[in-house]
Every structure is written in C-alpha cells, then in structure tokens.
C-alpha positions in Angstrom: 120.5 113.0 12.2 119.7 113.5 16.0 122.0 110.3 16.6 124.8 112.3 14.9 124.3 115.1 16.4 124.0 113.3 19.8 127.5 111.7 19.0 129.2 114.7 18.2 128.6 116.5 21.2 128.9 113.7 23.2 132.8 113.4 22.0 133.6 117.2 22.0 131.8 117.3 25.7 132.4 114.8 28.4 130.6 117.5 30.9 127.2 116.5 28.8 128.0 112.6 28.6 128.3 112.8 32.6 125.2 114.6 32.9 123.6 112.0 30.4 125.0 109.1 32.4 124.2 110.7 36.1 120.7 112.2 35.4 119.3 111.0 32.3 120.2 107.3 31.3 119.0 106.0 34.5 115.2 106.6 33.5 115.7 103.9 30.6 116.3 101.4 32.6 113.6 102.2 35.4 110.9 102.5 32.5 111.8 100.4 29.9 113.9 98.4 31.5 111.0 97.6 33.6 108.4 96.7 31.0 111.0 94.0 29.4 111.8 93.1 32.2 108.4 92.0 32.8 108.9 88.7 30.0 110.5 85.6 31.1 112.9 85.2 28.3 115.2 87.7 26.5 113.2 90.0 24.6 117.2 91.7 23.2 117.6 88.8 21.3 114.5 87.9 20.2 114.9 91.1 18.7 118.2 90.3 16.8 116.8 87.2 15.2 113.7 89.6 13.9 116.0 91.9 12.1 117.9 88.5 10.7 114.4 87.5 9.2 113.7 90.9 8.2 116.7 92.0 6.4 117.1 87.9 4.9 112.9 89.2 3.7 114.6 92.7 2.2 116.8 91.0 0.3 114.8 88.3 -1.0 111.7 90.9 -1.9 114.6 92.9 -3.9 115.7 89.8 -6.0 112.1 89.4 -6.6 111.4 92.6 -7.7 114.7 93.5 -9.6 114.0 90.0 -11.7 110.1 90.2 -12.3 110.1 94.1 -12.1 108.5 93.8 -15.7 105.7 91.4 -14.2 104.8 92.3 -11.5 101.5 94.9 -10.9 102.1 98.3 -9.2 100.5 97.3 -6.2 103.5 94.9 -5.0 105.9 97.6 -6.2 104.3 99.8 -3.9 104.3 97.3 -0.9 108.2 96.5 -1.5 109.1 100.6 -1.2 106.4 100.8 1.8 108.4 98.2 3.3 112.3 99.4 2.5 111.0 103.2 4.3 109.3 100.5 7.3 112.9 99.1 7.4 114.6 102.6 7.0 112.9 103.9 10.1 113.6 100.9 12.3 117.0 101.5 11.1 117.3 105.1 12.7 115.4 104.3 15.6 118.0 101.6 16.2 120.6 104.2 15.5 118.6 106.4 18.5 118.6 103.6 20.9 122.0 102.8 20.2 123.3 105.8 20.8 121.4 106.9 24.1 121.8 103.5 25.5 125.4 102.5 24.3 127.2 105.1 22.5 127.1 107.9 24.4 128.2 105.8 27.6 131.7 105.4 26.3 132.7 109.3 26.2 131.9 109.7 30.1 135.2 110.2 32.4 137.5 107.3 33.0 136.0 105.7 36.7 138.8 106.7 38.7 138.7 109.7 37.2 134.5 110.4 38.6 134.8 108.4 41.9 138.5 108.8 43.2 139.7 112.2 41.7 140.4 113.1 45.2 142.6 110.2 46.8 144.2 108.9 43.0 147.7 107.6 44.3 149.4 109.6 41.5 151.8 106.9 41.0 153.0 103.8 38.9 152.9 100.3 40.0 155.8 98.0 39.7 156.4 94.7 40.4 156.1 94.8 43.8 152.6 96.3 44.3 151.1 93.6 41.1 153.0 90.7 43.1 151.5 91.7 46.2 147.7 92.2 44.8 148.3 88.8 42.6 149.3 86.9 46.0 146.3 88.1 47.5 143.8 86.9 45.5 145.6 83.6 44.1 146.0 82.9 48.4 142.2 83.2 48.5 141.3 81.3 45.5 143.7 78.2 46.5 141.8 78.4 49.6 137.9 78.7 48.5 138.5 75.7 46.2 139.0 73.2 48.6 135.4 74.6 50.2 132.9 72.8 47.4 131.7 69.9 46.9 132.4 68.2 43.8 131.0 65.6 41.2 133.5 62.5 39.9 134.5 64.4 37.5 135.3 67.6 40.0 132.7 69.6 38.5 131.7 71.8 41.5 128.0 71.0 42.8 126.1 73.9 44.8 122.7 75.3 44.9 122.3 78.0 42.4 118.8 78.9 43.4 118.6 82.9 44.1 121.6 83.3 42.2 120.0 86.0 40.3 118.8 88.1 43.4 122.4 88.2 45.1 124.1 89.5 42.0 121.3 92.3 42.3 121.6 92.6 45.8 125.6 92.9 46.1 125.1 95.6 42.8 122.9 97.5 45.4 125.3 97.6 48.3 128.2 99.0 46.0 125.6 102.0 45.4 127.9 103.5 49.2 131.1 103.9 46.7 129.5 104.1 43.3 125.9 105.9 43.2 125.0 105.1 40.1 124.5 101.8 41.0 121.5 102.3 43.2 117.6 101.7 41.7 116.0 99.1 39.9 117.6 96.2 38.4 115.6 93.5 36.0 116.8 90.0 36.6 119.8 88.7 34.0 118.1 86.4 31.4 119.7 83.3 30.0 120.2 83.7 26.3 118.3 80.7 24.2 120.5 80.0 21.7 123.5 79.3 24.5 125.6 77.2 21.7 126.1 80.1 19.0 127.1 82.2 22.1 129.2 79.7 23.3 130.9 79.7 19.9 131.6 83.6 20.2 133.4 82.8 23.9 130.3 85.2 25.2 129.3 84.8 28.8 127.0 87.9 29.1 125.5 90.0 26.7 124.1 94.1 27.3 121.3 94.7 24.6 120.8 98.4 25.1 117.5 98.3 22.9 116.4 96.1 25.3 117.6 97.5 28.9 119.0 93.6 29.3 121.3 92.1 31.3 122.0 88.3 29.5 124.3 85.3 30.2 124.9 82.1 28.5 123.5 79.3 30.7 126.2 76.8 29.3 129.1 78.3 31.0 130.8 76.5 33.5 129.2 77.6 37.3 132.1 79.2 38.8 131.5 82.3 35.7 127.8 82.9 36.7 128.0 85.2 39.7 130.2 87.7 38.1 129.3 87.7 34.7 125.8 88.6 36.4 127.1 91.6 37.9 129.2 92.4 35.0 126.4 92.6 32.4 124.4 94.8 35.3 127.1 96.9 35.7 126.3 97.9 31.9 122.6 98.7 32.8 123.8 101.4 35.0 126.1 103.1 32.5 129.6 101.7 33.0 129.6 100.3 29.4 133.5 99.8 29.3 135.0 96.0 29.9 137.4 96.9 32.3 135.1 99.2 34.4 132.1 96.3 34.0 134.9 93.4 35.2 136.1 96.0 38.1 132.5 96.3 39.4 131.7 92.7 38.9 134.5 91.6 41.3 134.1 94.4 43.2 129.9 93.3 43.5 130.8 89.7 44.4 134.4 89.1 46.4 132.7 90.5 49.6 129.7 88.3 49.1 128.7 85.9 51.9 128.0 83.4 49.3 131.5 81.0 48.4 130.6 80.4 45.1 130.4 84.7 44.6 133.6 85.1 46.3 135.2 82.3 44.6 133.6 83.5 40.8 135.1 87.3 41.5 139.1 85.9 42.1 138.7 83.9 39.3 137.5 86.6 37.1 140.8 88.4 37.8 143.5 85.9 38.9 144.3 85.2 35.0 145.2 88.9 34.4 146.6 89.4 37.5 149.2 86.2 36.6 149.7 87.6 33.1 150.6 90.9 33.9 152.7 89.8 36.9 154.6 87.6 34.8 155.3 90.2 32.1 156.4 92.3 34.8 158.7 90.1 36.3 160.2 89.1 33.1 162.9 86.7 32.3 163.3 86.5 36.4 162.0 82.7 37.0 163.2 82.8 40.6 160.8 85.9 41.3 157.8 84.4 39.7 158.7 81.3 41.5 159.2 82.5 45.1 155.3 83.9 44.9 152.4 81.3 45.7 151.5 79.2 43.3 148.1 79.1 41.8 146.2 75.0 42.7 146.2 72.9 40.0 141.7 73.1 41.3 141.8 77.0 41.0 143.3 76.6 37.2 140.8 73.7 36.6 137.5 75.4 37.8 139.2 78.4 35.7 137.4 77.5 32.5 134.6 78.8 29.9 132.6 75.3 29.5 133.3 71.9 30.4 133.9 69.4 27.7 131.3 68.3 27.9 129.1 71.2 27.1 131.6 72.0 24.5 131.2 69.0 22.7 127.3 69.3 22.9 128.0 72.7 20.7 130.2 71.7 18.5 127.8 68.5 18.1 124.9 70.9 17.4 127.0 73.6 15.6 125.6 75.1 12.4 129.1 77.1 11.8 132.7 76.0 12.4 133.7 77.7 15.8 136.7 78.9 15.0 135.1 81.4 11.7 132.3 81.9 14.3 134.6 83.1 17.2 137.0 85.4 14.9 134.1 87.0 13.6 132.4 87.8 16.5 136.2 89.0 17.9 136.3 90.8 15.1 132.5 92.4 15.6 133.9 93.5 18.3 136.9 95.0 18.1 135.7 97.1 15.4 132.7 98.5 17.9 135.4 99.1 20.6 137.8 101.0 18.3 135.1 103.1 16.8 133.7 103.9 19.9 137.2 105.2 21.4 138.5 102.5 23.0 141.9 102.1 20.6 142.8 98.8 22.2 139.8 96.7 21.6 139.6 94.1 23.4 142.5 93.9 25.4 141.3 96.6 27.1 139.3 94.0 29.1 142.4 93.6 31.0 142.9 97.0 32.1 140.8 95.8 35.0 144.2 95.2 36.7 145.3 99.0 36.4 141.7 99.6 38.7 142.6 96.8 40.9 146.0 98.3 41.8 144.6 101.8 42.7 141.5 100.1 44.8 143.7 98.3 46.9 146.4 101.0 47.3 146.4 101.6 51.0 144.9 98.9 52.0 147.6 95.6 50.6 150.3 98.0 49.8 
C-alpha cells in the first residue's frame, strides 16, 4: 500500500519526486550501496536467480499440495502457507524498493528542465544545427580510430586496467554542472552470466534493490567506458535512457583516456547519423557533401565480436532471437508504464540533449 501511495503522489507532484531525488535518494546509495558494494561479484543478480528458484519452489510446492492435499499431514500444509505469506512479503518489499529506487526517479523534471531552465535556447533545431553537431563528432571519431593499436583481426588492444576508477572519477568531475552527481560511487560489476545478457543486446544493467551499477564483460571494448558511466548515471537518479546516455558521453568525451573519448562518440554517432539522415531526407547531395563516417569508426561500432557471439550462441540455452524480443518487450512495457510513451526509442532522444548542450558553443 505505501508503494501505491508513494506512486500516486509521486505522479500528481513532481515538486516531491525532486525533493526525493535531491535530498532523499542519495542516502541509498551511500548506505546500501556501500554495504553491496563491499562483495566482489553482483549481489543484483544473484538476487534475480534467487527469486527464479524461489518462485520455480512456489510452484512446485503448490502442484504438490493441490495433488496430495488429501495425503499429506497438517504440518506441511502449514509450512506451504508459512511459505506463500514468506513469499508475499518479499514481494511488497520488492514493490518498496522498486519504487524508492526506480519508480519514483522517472516522475522528476525533464534534465534541461532542472539544470538549464535558465539559458534553454527556446528554439527548434533543423538540419543545419544536427549536420553541424554530427560533423563534429564523426570528425573526431575518424580521427581517434586511427590512434589504437590493433590485433590481426583489428580488434583494438589497450590496457583496460583502472577502467572502473576513471568512469567514477569523470562521474565526479561532472558533479560542477550536475550536483547530483557528486558522493560515493561502488565500482560497476561484471554480470556472470554475460551470454543470456548478451542475448538481450544488454551492456549495462541498474538493479535498484541492489544500489548496482553492472555491465556485460562480453561486449566489444570500445562500449565499456560509457556504458560504465551510463549505468552510474542511474545510481545517482537519472533513471531515464536518454538522460543516462547524455551523462555517459558527457562523463567520458573529455576524458584524457582515448579509449573514453573514443567509447563516448561512438555511443552517439549512430543517432546522430540517423536523425541527420531523416532530416535531410531524399536530399543525397546534402548527406553526401558532410564527412563521411571511416569504414574503422563503423567497424569498432559494434555490440560483440563474432567471435564472442558465436561463443553464446554456442552455449545458448534459448534461441536469441525469442530471448532478445522478450527482453525488448520486458522492457518496453516498464518504460511505458512508467511514463515514458515511446519505450525504447526514447534512448535516442539523447540527440535532442546533445543539440541544446552544444548550442553556443558549435552553433
């Protein structure tokens, strides 16, 4: 009931989800966050394949019961009800958690809306302004990919040691434009069963009833930096895609560190391209006369090599194809009822928050 409730007021008051977000949420992570923090591996999704086992237990027990219910003594009819009101309040807890940690996040004011209310352009962009901004960072990725070394089969190869305390530490310095970004951050942990993730297209996973920032070890290097950021971004309450992949380039395309730089215009460059295009429409000669994306920035531009993804779909329990529209459709569901109408293809409203970031300063 106090979920409810909490959800309720959170949609008919943004004023209380900002004051949530600004003065309240922050404590999880710096207590909570900090204890599973404290555990080498990801304690979130240890946690999801405990309520697998319990609910797969649940179900069983109920066959059981419903079939021998004539057999068996009162004493494991008992323990079965004991355990259905065990599993109904782990079940509203999980609501609880949920909700401080996740649901109430998405009702706060749009970002431009809490950070730039007082210098928003107030205008459209057109074709100009998205050429100019896709230019920039397609100039900048041609360039960075010609910086790495490579393998035979132009895998880049780089020293990922630290990676984990750069992503925190370029979080920290945005803290000057955003504040909520400041405080304690627990290290991103690699999720263990990287193949079923990989079968989902996840790179990074928030588990708000674990304070977690994940990412899937089996993507392809030039993802890590960003998606690091991106799932941080989440443990500081900017739970929205677009917002999380805004920070996350924002976080690592001043970095000192190439592979950052390089990992935050790749992020972006693929919406940037899409939308441009769109925008230009049937006019070839427009699209044309802009620079051209390297063949090495569209290569290094990928999810896993094929070589990881034929490890998965060697070790694959489910066809990837019913796993992946499943999970798409997980979470489309969760972004809809959660007020985001778009699902997720709102993940590419990043480009709107690009185009008023750089407004004064390309354009």
């Amino acid at each position: 009931m106090a979920a409810v409730v909490l959800n309720i007021w959170a949609r008919a008051s943004r004023s209380f989800s900002l004051f949530y977000v600004n003065n309240i949420f922050p404590f999880w992570v710096e207590t909570y966050g900090r204890v599973t923090g404290l555990f080498p591996f990801s304690v979130g999704e240890w946690m999801l394949y405990l309520a697998v086992c319990l609910l797969i237990v649940l179900v069983l027990a109920g066959m059981l019961v419903f079939v021998f219910r004539k057999r068996l003594s009162d004493f494991w009819k008992k323990a079965y009800k004991r355990y259905v009101m065990f599993l109904y309040w782990v079940f509203g807890i999980t609501c609880m958690v949920m909700t401080l940690n996740c649901f109430l996040l998405y009702q706060v004011p749009a970002l431009p809306e809490r950070f730039w209310a007082d210098k928003m352009p107030g205008r459209e962009y057109g074709v100009k302004e998205i050429g100019i901004l896709r230019d920039h960072v397609a100039a900048q990725a041609n360039e960075l990919a010609l910086m790495f070394e490579r393998d035979e089969k132009g895998y880049l190869v780089t020293d990922c040691s630290g990676m984990e305390e750069e992503a925190i530490a370029r979080m920290r310095d945005l803290a000057e434009v955003f504040p909520n970004l400041g405080g304690y951050y627990p290290k991103p942990k690699k999720l263990f069963l990287s193949g079923f993730y990989s079968q989902q297209y996840i790179m990074g996973y928030y588990f708000p009833f674990s304070m977690e920032a994940n990412i899937n070890p089996r993507m392809y290097l030039t993802n890590m930096p960003v998606t690091m950021c991106h799932e941080l971004s989440h443990l500081k309450g900017f739970i929205l895609e677009d917002e999380a992949n805004f920070i996350g380039y924002l976080a690592c395309v001043e970095s000192k560190d190439p592979l950052f730089r390089y990992s935050a215009l790749l992020s972006v460059i693929g919406y940037l391209d899409r939308d441009f295009a769109r925008a230009v429409g049937k006019d070839s000669m427009e699209y044309q006369s802009h620079i051209k994306i390297s063949g090495q920035v569209l290569a290094d531009k990928i999810f896993l090599t094929k070589e990881a993804w034929q490890q998965v779909e060697e070790r694959a329990v489910l066809d990837t194809e019913t796993v992946s529209q499943a999970a798409d459709s997980f979470l489309n569901t969760t972004l809809t009822l959660n007020g985001v109408s778009d699902g997720t293809v709102s993940y590419s409203r990043v480009v709107d928050l690009l185009l008023q970031y750089y407004d004064g300063i390309l354009y």
